[in-house]
Structure formats: structure tokens, C-alpha cells
C-alpha positions, 0 to 999 in steps of 0.5 A: 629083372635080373634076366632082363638085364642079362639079356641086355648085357648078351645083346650088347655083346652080340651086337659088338660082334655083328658090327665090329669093325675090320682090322685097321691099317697099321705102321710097322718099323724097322731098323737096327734097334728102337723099332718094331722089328729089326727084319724084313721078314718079321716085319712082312710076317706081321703084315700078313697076319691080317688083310689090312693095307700095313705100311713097313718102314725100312729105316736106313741100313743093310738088312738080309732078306730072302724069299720074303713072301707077299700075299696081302696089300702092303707098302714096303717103304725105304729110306731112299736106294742109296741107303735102304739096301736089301741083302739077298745073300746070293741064297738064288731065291727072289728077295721078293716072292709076290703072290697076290692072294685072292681076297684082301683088297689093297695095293702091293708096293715097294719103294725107296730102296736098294735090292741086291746079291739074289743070287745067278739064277733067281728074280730079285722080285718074282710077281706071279699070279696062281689064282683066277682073280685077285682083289689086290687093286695094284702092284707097284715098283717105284725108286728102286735101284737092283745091282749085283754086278751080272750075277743076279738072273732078272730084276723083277718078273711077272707072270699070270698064266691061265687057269682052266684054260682061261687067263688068269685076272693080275692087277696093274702093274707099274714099274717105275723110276728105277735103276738096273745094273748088273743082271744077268739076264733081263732087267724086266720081264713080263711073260702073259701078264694080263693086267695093264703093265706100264714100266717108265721113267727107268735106267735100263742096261742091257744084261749079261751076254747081250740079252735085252734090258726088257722082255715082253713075251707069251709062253701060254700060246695061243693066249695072248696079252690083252691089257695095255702095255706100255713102256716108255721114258726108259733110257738104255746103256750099252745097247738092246733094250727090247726083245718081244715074242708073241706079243702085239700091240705093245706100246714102246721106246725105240728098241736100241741099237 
């Protein structure tokens, strides 16, 4: 009897193990004092521990934050631009440095907050594709404000590349109702980004030294962008909004003046 009941006990347990489920999705906080996390990075770091769909939620304030790496699907959510801001120190390293891994099912976003002081030569957003395909599902830019007074090199890139002499799969990509001010070079550059890219609804302005506000390209010839491309609803201050090289069926506002 004593080992009848042993082995029930172990097939219990076994059972447990077999058909335990996932890691569930947590909320992290952030803030100054009575949070989870008093930093961009610790609360990432968590995150990223395991591949669940983790909300951060960014309580209003200043917080330094610099080559903070993304890999798994997470939401990074502010209290709003004006007052959720992002201190990149002017370290020149991208204040978000996304690379999708290639398992982990679920969204990347970031929203509701203010990026700053990158650095004269860096991204204050980086999304570069390095694997052959990803499960993230999308990437998303929604109510951000980048400003830095000329100094920081491009508001967010992407790119994807190829891998053994074929694209590489990237997930959609949306940038959307935000503000650039201030970069030295393109507020948005997409370079052979195979997903579909939509950018809409933003106030762009043209960069320092007359570069345009968007760039759409392809470095990788002959590989060409395949996905949809479409940037519209945009409005642009001072003058260039687009520069396109070796890009095709893009669809797209008036390039400005």
C-alpha cells in the first residue's frame, strides 16, 4: 500500500511538470520610490527573464536609461511625453537597443513618453533584425516625443538585412503619433526593413544640415523591400520630408519643398 500511494504521489508530480503552464504576463512598475524598480534597465532586465508579454509602467519623472536591450515582447509604457522622459546622458549609444529574438511570441511596444540626449552619433531607438525570422508578432512607436536640439544622429532606425543570401523575416513595424525635433540626422530611417512599415500621423522636421525627416533605402542590393511601405498623415516643419534610394512602391505624403 505504502508504494501504491508513492506512486501516486510521483504521478501527481509528474503530471504537474508535463502540463504546468507558461510563465504568465506580469506588470512591473517604475518610479522614484514605492515601485518594483526604480530604473529603466532593472525593470527591462526583469522582463526579459522570461518570454511572457511583461507591461512596464513608467510613472512620471527623469530616469537615465542607455543601451537598454530588448529581445522579448514587451510593452514600456509612460505617463504621457511631457512627462515620462528618457535620459540617454549623451553616452552616444541608442537609449533602445531592439533585437527581436527568435522565439518569444508577442508584441514589442513603446509609448507615452519622452526620448532625449542619445548622443551626435547613435539612434535613440535602434530595431535591427539579426536572425532569419522572429515570433514577435509586431513593433510598435506610438506618442513619443525625441528632442535634443540637433545632437541626437536619428530618431529610431530599423533594419533587417539578409542571412545567407536571403531576407531576413522582421515583423510590422508602426511608428506613429509622434514628435521629432532636433536630430541630426533622419527622424526615421528604414534601410531594407522587410516587414510592413507604416509611419503616420507624426510631426516631422527636417534634420540638421537639410538631411530629410524620413529615409527609406536599401543598402543590401539587389534585395529589395517587399512588404508595404507606407507613410502618410505626416506633417513636416521647415522643409525635406523624404529621401528614398533604391526603394519602390513606397506609398507616401508629398516629399515637401
Amino acid at each position: 500500500m505504502r508504494i501504491l500511494r508513492l506512486l501516486f504521489a510521483t504521478s501527481i508530480v509528474l503530471a504537474g511538470l508535463l502540463f504546468a503552464s507558461p510563465a504568465s504576463a506580469a506588470t512591473i512598475s517604475v518610479c522614484a520610490v514605492g515601485c518594483d524598480y526604480t530604473t529603466i534597465q532593472d525593470a527591462v532586465t526583469a522582463a526579459e527573464a522570461t518570454p511572457a508579454q511583461d507591461t512596464i509602467n513608467v510613472a512620471s519623472g527623469t530616469y537615465p536609461a542607455s543601451n537598454v536591450k530588448i529581445t522579448q515582447p514587451t510593452r514600456i509604457l509612460g505617463a504621457g511625453a511631457g512627462t515620462t522622459i528618457l535620459d540617454g546622458g549623451g553616452l552616444n549609444k541608442q537609449i533602445f537597443d531592439i533585437r527581436p529574438a527568435a522565439t518569444g511570441e508577442g508584441e514589442i511596444d513603446i509609448k507615452n513618453m519622452t526620448l532625449t540626449n542619445a548622443g551626435t552619433a547613435t539612434y535613440a531607438v535602434y530595431v535591427g533584425i539579426k536572425q532569419p525570422s522572429t515570433e514577435i508578432t509586431s513593433i510598435g512607436f506610438e506618442y513619443l516625443k525625441f528632442t535634443n536640439g540637433g545632437t541626437t544622429g536619428y530618431g529610431i532606425y530599423a533594419d533587417s538585412g539578409v542571412s545567407a543570401g536571403a531576407n531576413r523575416e522582421a515583423p510590422p513595424l508602426e511608428i506613429t503619433d509622434s514628435e521629432f525635433v532636433g536630430t541630426k540626422y533622419n527622424n526615421i530611417g528604414v534601410d531594407s526593413y522587410d516587414g510592413n512599415v507604416r509611419i503616420a500621423g507624426n510631426d516631422m522636421h527636417e534634420a540638421a544640415g537639410g538631411n530629410s525627416a524620413i529615409f527609406v533605402g536599401n543598402e543590401y542590393t539587389p534585395y529589395r523591400l517587399t512588404h508595404k511601405m507606407a507613410a502618410t498623415n505626416n506633417t513636416i516643419t521647415d522643409c525635406r520630408l523624404f529621401y528614398l534610394r533604391t526603394a519602390f512602391g513606397v506609398v507616401k505624403d508629398a516629399a515637401g519643398c
